[in-house]
C-alpha positions as CSV (number, residue, x, y, z in Angstrom):
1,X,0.0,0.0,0.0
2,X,1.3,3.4,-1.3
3,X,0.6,6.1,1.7
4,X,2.1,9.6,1.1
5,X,4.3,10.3,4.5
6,X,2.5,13.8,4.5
7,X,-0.6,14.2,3.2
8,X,-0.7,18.3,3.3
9,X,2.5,18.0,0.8
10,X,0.2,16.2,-1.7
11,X,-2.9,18.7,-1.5
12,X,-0.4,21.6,-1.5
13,X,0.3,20.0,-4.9
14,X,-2.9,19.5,-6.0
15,X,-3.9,22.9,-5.6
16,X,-1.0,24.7,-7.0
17,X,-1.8,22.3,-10.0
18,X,-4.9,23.5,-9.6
19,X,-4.1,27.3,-9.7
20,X,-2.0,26.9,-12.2
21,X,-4.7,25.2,-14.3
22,X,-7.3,28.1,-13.5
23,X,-4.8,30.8,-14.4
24,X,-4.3,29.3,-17.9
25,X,-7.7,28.7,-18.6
26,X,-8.2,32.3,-17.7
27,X,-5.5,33.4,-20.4
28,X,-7.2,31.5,-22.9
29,X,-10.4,32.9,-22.7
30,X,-9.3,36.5,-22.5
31,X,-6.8,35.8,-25.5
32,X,-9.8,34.1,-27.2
33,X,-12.2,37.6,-26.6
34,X,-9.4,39.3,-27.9
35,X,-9.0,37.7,-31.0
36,X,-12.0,38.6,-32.5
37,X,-12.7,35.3,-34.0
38,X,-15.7,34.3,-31.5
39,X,-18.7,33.6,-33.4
40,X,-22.1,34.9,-32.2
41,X,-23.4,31.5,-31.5
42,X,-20.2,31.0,-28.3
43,X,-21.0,34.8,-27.3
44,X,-24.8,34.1,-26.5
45,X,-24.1,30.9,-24.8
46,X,-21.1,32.6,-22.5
47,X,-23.8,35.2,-22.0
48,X,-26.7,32.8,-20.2
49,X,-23.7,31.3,-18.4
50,X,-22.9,34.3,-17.2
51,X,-26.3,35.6,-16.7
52,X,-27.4,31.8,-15.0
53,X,-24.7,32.8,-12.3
54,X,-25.7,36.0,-11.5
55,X,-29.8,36.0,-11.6
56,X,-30.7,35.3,-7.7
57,X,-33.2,33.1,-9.5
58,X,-32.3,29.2,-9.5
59,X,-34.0,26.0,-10.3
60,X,-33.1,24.9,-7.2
61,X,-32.5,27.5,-4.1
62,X,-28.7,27.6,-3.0
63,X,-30.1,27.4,0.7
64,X,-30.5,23.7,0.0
65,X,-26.7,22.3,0.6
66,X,-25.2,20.7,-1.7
67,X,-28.3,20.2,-4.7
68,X,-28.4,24.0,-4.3
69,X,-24.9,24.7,-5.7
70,X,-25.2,21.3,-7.5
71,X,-28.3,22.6,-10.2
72,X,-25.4,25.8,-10.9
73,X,-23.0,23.4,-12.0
74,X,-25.0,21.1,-14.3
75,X,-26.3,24.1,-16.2
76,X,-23.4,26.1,-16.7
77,X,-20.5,24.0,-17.3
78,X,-22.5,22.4,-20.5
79,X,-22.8,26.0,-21.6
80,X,-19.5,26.9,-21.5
81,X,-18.7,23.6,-23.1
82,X,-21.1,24.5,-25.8
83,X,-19.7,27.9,-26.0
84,X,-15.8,26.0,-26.6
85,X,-17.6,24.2,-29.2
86,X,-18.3,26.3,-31.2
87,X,-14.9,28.2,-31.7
88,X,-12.9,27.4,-34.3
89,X,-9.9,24.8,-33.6
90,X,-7.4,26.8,-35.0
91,X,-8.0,29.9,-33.0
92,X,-8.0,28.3,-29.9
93,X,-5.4,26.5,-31.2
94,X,-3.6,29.7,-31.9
95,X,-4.6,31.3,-28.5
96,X,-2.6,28.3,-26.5
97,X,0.3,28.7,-28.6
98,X,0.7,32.5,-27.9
99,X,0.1,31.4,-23.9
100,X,2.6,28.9,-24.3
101,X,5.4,31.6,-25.6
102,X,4.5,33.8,-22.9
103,X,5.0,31.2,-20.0
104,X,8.3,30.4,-21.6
């Protein structure tokens, strides 16, 4: 049986993976509204993301724990998947490329 000696070491990982992660995909998306290249169709489903997260009005009330934050997740995430889908290959491709030479 594999057992890390110290546990907080390994979660102090994870989240600095974690941060790191977040900060990229942060990069991305504002190099991806910079370039102009975002069709309508990504735009409006960012928008009712966006607008999901921010109307006090839920499906499911956030006072509930758990299912409350729960009915947030499965509605937006698809969105912004949807929105992803939508954008050309190449200029996301493009977008990582230009993070990548930055980082380095």
């Amino acid at each position: 049986m594999n057992i890390p000696e110290n546990p907080s070491k390994s979660r102090s990982g994870l989240k600095l993976k974690f941060k790191s992660r977040l900060k990229y995909e942060i990069d991305l998306i504002k190099c991806l509204k910079n370039s102009g290249d975002i069709p309508l169709i990504s735009k409006i489903f960012l928008a009712i993301a966006i607008g999901y997260l921010m109307s006090p009005i839920d499906l499911i009330p956030d006072f509930i724990p758990i299912i409350g934050a729960l009915d947030d997740v499965i509605i937006v995430i698809p969105l912004i998947w949807l929105a992803y889908y939508f954008i050309p290959e190449d200029t996301i491709g493009n977008c990582k490329r230009k993070i990548n030479k930055e980082v380095l």
